[in-house]
N, C-alpha and C positions, 0 to 999 in steps of 0.2 A: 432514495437518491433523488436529486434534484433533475429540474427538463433537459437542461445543460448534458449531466451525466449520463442521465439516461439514454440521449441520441449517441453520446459517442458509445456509451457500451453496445447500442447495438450496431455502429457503424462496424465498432472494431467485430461484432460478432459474426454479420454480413461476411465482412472481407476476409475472415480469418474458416468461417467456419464453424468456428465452435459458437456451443448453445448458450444465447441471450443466459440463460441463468445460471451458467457455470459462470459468468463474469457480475451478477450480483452481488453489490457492495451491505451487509447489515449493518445498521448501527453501530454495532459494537466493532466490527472491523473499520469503520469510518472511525472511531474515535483512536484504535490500535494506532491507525496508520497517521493519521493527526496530531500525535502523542510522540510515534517515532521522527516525525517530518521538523515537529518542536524540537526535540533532542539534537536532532541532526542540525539546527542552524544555531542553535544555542553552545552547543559542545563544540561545534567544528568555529562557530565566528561566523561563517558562509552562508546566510538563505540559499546557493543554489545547491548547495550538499541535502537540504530536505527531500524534493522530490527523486535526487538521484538517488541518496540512500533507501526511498517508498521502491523504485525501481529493482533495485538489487535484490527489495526484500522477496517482490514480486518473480522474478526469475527465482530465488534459492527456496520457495516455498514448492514444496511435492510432498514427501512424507510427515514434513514437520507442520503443525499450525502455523495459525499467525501468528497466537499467544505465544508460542515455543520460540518462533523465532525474536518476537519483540521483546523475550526477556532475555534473550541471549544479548540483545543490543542495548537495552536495560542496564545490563553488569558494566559493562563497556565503559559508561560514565561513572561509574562509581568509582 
């Protein structure tokens, strides 16, 4: 993650609680959500549908990955 990123994860980790590295972002998750954030403004018309669609994904993810979910929203445009 970038300086940027890194201070808000651990603001949000501070304020929230929870452990600085339950909120690390991997590469490969940065590209997942990068990929869906494209799809979301591309498919909808809207750049602001990206980061709210990143949002959504982030609340509906628990038992599911992030793979699992970003193919679910994958099919979507098809």
């Amino acid at each position: 993650m970038d300086e940027w990123l890194t201070r808000a994860r651990d603001a949000l980790a501070s304020e929230t609680g929870v452990d600085r590295t339950a909120l690390d972002l991997s590469a490969q998750d940065s590209d997942i959500l990068l990929d869906l954030a494209r799809i979301a403004a591309h498919a909808s018309g809207e750049r602001t549908n990206a980061p709210l669609l990143c949002y959504l994904v982030g609340r509906a993810q628990g038992e599911q990955s992030l793979d699992e979910l970003a193919e679910t929203l994958r099919r979507l445009r098809s």
